[in-house]
C-alpha positions in Angstrom: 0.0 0.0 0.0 1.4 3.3 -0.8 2.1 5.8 1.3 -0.3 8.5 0.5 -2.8 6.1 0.9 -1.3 5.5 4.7 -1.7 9.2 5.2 -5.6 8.9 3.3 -6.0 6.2 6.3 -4.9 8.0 9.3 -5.4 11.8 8.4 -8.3 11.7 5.7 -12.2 12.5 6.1 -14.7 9.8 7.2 -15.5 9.9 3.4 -12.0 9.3 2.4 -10.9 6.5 5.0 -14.1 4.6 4.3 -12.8 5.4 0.4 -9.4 3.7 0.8 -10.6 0.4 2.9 -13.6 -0.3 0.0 -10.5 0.1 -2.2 -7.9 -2.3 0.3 -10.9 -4.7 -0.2 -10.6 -4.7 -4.1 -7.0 -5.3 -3.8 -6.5 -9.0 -2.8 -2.8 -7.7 -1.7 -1.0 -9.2 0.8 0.2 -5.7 2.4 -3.4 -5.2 2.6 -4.0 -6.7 5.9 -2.4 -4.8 8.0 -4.3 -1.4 7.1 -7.7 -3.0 7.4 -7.2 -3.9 10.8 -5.3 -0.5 11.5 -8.7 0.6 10.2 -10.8 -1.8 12.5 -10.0 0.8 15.3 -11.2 3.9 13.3 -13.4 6.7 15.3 -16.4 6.3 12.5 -18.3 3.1 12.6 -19.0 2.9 9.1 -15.5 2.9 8.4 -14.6 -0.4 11.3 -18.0 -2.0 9.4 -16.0 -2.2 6.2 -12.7 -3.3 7.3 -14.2 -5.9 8.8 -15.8 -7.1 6.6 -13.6 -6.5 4.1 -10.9 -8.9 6.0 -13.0 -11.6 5.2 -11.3 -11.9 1.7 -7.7 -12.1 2.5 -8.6 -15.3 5.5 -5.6 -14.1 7.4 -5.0 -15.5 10.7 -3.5 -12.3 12.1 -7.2 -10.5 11.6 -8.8 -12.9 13.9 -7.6 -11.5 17.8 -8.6 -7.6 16.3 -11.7 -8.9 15.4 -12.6 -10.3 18.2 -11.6 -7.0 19.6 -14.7 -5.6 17.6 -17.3 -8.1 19.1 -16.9 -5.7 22.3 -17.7 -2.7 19.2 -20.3 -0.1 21.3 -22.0 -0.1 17.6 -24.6 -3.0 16.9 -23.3 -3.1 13.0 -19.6 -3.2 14.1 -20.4 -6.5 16.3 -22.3 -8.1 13.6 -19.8 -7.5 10.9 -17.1 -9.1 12.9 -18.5 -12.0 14.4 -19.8 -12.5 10.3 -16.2 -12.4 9.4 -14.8 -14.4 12.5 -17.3 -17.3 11.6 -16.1 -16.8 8.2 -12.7 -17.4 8.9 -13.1 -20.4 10.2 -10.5 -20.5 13.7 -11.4 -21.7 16.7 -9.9 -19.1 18.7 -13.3 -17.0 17.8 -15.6 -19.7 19.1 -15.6 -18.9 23.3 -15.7 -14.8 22.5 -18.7 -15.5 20.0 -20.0 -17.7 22.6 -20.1 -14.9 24.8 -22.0 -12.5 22.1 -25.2 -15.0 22.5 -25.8 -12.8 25.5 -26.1 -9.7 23.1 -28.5 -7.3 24.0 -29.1 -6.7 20.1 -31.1 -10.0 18.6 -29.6 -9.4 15.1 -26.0 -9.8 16.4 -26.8 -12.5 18.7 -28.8 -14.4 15.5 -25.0 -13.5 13.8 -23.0 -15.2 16.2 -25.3 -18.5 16.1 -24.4 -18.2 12.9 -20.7 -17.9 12.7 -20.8 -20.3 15.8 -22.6 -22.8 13.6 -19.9 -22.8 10.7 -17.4 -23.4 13.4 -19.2 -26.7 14.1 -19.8 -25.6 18.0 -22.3 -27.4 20.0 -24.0 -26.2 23.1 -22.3 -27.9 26.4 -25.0 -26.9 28.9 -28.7 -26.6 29.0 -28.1 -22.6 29.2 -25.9 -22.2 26.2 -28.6 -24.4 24.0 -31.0 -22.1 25.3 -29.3 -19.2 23.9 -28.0 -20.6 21.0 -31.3 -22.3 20.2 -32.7 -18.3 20.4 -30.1 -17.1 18.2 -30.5 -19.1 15.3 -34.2 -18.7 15.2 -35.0 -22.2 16.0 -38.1 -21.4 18.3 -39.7 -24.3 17.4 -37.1 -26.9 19.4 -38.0 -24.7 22.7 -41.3 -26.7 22.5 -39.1 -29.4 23.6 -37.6 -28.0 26.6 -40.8 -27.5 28.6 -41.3 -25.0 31.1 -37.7 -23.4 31.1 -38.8 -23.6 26.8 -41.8 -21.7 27.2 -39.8 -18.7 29.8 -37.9 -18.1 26.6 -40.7 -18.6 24.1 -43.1 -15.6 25.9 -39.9 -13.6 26.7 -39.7 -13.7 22.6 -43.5 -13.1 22.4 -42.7 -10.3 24.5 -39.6 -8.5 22.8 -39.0 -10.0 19.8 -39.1 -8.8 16.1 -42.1 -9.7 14.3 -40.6 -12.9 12.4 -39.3 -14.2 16.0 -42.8 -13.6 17.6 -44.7 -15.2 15.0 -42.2 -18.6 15.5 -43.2 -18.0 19.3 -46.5 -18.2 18.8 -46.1 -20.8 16.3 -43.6 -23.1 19.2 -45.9 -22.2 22.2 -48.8 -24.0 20.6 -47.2 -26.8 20.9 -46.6 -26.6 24.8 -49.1 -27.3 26.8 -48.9 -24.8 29.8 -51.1 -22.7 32.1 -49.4 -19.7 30.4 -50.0 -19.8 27.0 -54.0 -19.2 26.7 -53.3 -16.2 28.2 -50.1 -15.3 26.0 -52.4 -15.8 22.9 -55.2 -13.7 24.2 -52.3 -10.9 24.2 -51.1 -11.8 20.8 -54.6 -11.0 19.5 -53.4 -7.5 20.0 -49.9 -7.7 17.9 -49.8 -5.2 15.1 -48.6 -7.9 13.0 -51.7 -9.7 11.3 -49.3 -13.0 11.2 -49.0 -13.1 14.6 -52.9 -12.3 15.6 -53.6 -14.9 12.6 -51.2 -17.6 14.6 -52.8 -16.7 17.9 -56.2 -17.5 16.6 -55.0 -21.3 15.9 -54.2 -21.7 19.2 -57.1 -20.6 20.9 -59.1 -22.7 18.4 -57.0 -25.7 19.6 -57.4 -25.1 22.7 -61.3 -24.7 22.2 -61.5 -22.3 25.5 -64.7 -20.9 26.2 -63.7 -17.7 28.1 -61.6 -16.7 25.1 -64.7 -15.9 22.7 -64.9 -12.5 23.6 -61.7 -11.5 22.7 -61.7 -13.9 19.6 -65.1 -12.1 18.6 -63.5 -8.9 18.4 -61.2 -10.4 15.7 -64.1 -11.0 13.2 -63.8 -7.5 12.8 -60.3 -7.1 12.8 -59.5 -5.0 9.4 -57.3 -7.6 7.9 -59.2 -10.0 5.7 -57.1 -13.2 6.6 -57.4 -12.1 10.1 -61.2 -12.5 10.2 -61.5 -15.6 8.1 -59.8 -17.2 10.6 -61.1 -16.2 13.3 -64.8 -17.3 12.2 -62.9 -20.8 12.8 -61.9 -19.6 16.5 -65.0 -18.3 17.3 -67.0 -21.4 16.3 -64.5 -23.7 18.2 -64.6 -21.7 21.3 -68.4 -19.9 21.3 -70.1 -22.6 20.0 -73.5 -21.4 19.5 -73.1 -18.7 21.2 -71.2 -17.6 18.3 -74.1 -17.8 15.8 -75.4 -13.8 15.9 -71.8 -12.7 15.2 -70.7 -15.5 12.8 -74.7 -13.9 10.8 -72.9 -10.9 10.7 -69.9 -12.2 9.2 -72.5 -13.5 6.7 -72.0 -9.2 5.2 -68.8 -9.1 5.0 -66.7 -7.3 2.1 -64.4 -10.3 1.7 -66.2 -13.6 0.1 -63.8 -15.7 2.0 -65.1 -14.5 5.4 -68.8 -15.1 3.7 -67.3 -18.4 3.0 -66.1 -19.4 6.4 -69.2 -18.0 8.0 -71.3 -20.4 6.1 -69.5 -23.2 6.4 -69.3 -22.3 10.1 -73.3 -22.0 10.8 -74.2 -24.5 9.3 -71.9 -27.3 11.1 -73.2 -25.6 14.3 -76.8 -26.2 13.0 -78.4 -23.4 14.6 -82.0 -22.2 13.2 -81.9 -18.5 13.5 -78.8 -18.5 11.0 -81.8 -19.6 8.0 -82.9 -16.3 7.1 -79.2 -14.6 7.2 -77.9 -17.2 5.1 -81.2 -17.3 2.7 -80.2 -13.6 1.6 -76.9 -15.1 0.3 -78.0 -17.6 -1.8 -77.8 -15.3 -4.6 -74.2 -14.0 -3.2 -72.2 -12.6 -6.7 -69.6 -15.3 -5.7 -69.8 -18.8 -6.8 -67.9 -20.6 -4.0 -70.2 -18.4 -1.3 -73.5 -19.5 -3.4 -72.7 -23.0 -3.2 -71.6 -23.2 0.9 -74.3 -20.9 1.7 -76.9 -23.2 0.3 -75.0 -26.5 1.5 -75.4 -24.6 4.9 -79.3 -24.5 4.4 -79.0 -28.3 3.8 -77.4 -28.7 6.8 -79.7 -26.7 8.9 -83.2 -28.4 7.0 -85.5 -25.4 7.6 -88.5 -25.5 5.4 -87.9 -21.6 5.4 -85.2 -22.2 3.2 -87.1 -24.0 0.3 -88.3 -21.2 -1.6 -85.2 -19.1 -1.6 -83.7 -22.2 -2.5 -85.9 -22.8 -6.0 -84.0 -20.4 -8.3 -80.4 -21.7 -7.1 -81.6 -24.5 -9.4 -81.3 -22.0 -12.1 -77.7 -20.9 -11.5 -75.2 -20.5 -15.0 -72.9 -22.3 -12.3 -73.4 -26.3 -12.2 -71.8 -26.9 -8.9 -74.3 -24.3 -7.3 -77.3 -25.6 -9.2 -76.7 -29.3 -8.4 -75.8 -28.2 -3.8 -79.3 -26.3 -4.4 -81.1 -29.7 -5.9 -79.2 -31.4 -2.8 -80.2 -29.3 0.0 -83.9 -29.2 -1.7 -84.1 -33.5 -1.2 -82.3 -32.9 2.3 -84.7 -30.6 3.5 -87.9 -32.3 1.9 -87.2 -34.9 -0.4 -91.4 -34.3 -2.1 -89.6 -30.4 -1.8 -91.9 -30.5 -5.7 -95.2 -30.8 -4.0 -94.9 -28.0 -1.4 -97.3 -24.7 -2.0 -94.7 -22.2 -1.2 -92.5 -23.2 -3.8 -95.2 -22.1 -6.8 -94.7 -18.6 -5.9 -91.1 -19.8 -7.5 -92.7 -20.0 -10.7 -92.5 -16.2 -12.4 -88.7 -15.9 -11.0 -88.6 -19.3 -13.2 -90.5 -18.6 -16.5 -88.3 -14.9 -16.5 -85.5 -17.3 -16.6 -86.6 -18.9 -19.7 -85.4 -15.7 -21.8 -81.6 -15.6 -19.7 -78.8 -15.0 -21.9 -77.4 -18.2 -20.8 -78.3 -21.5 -22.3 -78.2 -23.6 -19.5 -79.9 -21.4 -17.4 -82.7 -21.5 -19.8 -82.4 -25.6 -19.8 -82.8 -25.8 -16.5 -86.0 -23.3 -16.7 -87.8 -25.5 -18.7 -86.9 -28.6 -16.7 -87.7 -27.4 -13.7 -90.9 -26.1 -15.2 -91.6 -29.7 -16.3 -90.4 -31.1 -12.9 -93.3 -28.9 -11.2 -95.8 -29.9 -13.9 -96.3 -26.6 -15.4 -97.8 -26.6 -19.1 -96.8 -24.3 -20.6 -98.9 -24.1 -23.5 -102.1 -24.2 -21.1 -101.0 -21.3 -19.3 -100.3 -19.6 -22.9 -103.9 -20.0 -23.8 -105.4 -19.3 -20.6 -103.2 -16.0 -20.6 -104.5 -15.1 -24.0 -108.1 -15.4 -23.1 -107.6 -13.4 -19.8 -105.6 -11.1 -21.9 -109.0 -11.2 -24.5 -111.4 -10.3 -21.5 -109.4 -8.0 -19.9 -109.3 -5.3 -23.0 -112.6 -5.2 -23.1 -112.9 -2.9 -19.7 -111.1 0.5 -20.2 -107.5 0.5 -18.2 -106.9 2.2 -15.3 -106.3 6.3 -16.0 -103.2 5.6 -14.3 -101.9 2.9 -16.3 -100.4 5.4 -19.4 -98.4 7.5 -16.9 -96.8 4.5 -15.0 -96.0 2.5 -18.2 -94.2 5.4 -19.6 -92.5 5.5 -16.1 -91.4 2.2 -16.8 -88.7 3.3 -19.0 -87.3 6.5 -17.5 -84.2 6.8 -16.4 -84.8 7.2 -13.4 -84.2 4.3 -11.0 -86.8 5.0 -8.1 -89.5 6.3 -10.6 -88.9 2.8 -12.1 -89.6 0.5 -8.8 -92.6 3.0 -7.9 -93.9 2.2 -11.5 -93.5 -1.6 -11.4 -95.0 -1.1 -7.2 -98.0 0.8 -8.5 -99.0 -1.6 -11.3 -98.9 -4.5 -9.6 -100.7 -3.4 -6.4 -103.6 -2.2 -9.5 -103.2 -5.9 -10.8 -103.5 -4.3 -14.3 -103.3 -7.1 -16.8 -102.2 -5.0 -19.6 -99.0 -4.3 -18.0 -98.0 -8.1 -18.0 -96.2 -7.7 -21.6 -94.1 -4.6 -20.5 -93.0 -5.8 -16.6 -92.1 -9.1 -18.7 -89.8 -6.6 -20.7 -88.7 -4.9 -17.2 -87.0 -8.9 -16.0 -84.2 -7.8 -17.7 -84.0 -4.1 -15.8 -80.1 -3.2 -14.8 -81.2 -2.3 -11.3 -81.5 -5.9 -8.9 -84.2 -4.1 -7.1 -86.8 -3.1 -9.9 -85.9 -6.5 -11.1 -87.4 -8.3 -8.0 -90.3 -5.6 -8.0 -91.2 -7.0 -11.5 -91.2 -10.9 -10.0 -93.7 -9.4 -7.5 -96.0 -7.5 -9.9 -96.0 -10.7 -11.9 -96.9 -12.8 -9.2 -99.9 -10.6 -8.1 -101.0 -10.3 -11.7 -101.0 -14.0 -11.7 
């Protein structure tokens, strides 16, 4: 090494001396050595951090006693650069000074020295140092194994660590059993790391305790998605039924996997007053909810369900359609015969003009299935149409057909409202136009206003 770069080394800015060891790192020179570890004892941190590791290139024996000098560095990023080196070096001499940086009060430079400690092939020698050592390398998860001196440690991570080691806490602890822990996961409900909360909730459903509901509860409104699908799961194993009005609320959430969840939850608890909750989803925009909702209804076998049930049969998705036909024979297998479902049948003839092909197949079977003919119903219609034109229309009926078509959205429902509380057969032809509304609600209006003009 020159000498101006001697001078550079000793005399220069911070800038400069951190300069000159990036550049003694570069070099590979023999007469390199000897400034780095001059520079291992430089005032600015940044500049030990490089020499240090910089050193690691050259594997030079005489490096290793400054470096170990360095573990004792007041600066976090100093220690972990030289124990990183030192395990990288490979000599033994570094093994009872690293040893002694498992007691770190910095977690980064401790999980550095487990490191560097595990390259030099070390193996704890008492209960205490595979304690630490078992902390330091992350390996929460063989705690479990130590039993109650495992689970001190485990909390105390719960308790301090970073979010990666708290979430292998909670993930270790659940596999202890101790007094301690239900209340440890209650706590970990609270983390601010959804993880964590997430791995908390698996506990507590393990442990199936009933005085953690209400803490678990307030989870199904945690804001994180993942968070609240999982703790329907948690709240059914420790609320039981008791969980039912909050797991009906669950049934509105934003996220279809919670809707999900919630389904499957209610209906494997079986509780009645869920029906009419999980009726209003049976037409849920997502396939996967449709089909668990309804499979819920089965479950539950409330006649209540069978008429919201009917036009599931009509779905463009085939696994929906056939858990619809399912829950139908589970709840009553003559489900054909029962009154209530003919007020089904206008929502089922609309269906026969759907876009879809199969929806329209299905129509018509289901149409035969509940032994409607058709073509009777056409001529009966035609000579009630016949009679009814020879009495003048209502004085209303103009206006509210021409409402019919507005833009307007409300003027339309009041419209479709008015004529079917008139029962104005005329209107039949234009509120069978008005099935295929854009607005949901006029939509059902119209399957009202057909029914009464039925």
């Amino acid at each position: 090494m020159s000498w101006w770069k001697q001078q550079q080394l000793r005399l220069g800015s911070p800038k400069t001396r951190l300069a000159v060891v990036e550049k003694l790192a570069e070099t590979f020179a023999e007469n390199a050595v000897s400034p780095l570890i001059f520079a291992l004892k430089d005032k600015d941190a940044e500049v030990r951090c490089a020499a240090a590791k910089a050193l690691v290139r050259y594997h030079d024996r005489r490096a290793v006693a400054p470096l170990i000098e360095v573990l004792r560095d007041p600066v976090p990023l100093a220690r972990m650069a030289a124990a990183e080196t030192l395990g990288r070096l490979g000599d033994p001499l570094a093994v009872h000074p690293l040893v002694r940086l498992l007691h770190d009060p910095d977690p980064v430079v401790r999980g550095i020295a487990g490191r560097s400690l595990n390259r030099l092939d070390w193996r704890p020698v008492t209960d205490s140092q595979r304690l630490l050592f078992i902390l330091a390398l992350g390996s929460l998860h063989q705690l479990a194994e130590m039993g109650p001196e495992g689970a001190t440690l485990l909390l105390e991570v719960l308790q301090n660590g970073t979010p990666n080691k708290q979430l292998a806490a909670v993930k270790a602890l659940g596999e202890i059993t101790d007094p301690r822990i239900r209340p440890a996961m209650l706590g970990a409900l609270k983390n601010v790391t959804p993880a964590v909360r997430i791995a908390a909730l698996v506990n507590l459903t393990r442990l199936a305790d009933p005085a953690a509901f209400v803490e678990v509860e307030k989870l199904l409104r945690d804001s994180n998605a993942s968070v609240r699908c999982v703790a329907v799961e948690t709240a059914t194993s420790c609320g039981g039924v008791r969980a039912v009005p909050a797991l009906v609320n669950c049934l509105k959430d934003t996220s279809w996997e919670v809707r999900k969840e919630a389904a499957d939850a209610l209906g494997t608890l079986g509780d009645a007053s869920a029906v009419k909750g999980l009726c209003a989803l049976v037409q849920d925009p997502d396939r996967d909810v449709r089909e668990r909702v309804i499979v819920a209804l089965g479950q539950l076998g409330s006649r209540q369900a069978l008429l919201p049930l009917v036009p599931a049969l009509l779905d463009p998705e085939n696994m929906v359609r056939n858990a619809a036909a399912a829950a139908l024979r589970k709840i009553d297998p003559g489900w054909e015969d029962a009154e209530v479902i003919f007020e089904a049948v206008p929502k089922i003839k609309a269906a026969l003009k759907h876009p879809e092909y199969w929806v329209r197949h299905c129509a018509e079977k289901l149409l035969e299935q509940l032994e409607i003919d058709l073509e009777r119903e056409k001529d009966e219609a035609v000579s009630a149409a016949r009679l009814t034109l020879k009495t003048p229309p209502h004085p209303a009926f103009p206006v509210l057909s021409e409402m019919l078509f507005d833009s307007d959205r409300d003027l339309r429902l009041a419209a479709v409202v008015s004529l079917g509380r008139l029962r104005e057969q005329r209107a039949a032809p234009l509120l069978s136009n008005a099935v295929r509304d854009a607005d949901f609600s006029v939509r059902q209006a119209v399957l009202s206003a057909l029914t009464a003009l039925n």
